[in-house]
C-alpha positions as CSV (number, residue, x, y, z in Angstrom):
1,X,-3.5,-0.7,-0.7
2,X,-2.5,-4.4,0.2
3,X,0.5,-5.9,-2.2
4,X,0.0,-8.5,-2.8
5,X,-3.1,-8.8,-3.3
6,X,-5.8,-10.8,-1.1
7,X,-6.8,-13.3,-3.9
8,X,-3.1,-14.4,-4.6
9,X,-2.9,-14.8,-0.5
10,X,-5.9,-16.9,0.1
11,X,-4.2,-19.2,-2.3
12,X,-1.9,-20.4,-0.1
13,X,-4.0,-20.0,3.2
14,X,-7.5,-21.3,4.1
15,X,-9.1,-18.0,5.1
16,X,-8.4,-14.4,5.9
17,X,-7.8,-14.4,9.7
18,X,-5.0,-17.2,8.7
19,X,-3.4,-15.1,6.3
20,X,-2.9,-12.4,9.6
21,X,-2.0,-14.5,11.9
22,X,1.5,-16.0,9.9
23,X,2.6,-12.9,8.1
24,X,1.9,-11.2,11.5
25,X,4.6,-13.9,13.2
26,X,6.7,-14.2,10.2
27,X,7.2,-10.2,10.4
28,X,8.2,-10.5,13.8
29,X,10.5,-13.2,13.0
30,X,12.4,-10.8,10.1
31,X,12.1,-8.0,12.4
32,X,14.0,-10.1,15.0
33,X,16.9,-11.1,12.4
34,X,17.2,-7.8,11.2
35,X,17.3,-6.4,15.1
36,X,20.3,-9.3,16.0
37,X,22.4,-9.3,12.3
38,X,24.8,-7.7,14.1
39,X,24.7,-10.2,17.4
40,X,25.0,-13.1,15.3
41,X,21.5,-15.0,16.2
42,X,21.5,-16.3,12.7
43,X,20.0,-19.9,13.4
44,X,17.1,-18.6,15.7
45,X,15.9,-16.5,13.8
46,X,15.3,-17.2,9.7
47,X,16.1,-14.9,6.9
48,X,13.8,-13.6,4.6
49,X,13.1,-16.1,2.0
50,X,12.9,-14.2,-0.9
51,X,14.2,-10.8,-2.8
52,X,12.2,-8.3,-2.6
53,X,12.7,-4.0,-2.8
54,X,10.7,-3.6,-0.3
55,X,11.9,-2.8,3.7
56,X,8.7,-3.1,5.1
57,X,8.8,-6.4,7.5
58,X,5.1,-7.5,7.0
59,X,5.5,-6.6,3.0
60,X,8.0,-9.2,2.8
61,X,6.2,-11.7,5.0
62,X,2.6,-11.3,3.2
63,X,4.9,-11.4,-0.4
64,X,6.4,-14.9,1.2
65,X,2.8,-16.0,2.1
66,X,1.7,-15.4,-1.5
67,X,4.6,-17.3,-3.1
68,X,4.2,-20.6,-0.2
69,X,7.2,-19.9,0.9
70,X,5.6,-20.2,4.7
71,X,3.7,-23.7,6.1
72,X,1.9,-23.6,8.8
73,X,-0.7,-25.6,10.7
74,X,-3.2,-25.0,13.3
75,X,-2.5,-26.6,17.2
C-alpha cells in the first residue's frame, strides 16, 4: 500500500512516471544527508522538508511530493 495516496500525488505532478522520477531523486538526496550528518555535507545535500514518523527515505520524499514541497521541471 502506497501512503500517500496516488490521487493526492498527481496533484502536484502532471502524470505518474513524474511522480517516480522526483521522489526517486529526492530519496536519494535524504539518503545522501542522512549517510554524511556526521561529515558535515549539510549544504549539498537538503534536509527533509517536512516531519514525518516515518524512516523510510522514499515515504518521506513521495509525503513531500504530496504536500509541493518539491518543484521540478523537465530539460
Amino acid at each position: 500500500m502506497i501512503s500517500p495516496r496516488i490521487d493526492r500525488l498527481l496533484e502536484n505532478v502532471d502524470s505518474n512516471y513524474a511522480s517516480v522520477l522526483v521522489a526517486a531523486k529526492r530519496a536519494r538526496q535524504i539518503n545522501s544527508y542522512y549517510h554524511n550528518l556526521g561529515e558535515g555535507a549539510f549544504d549539498e545535500f537538503p534536509p527533509p522538508m517536512i516531519e514525518t514518523a516515518s524512516k523510510n527515505y522514499l515515504t518521506i520524499a513521495l509525503e513531500e511530493v504530496a504536500r509541493g514541497k518539491i518543484k521540478y521541471h523537465y530539460r
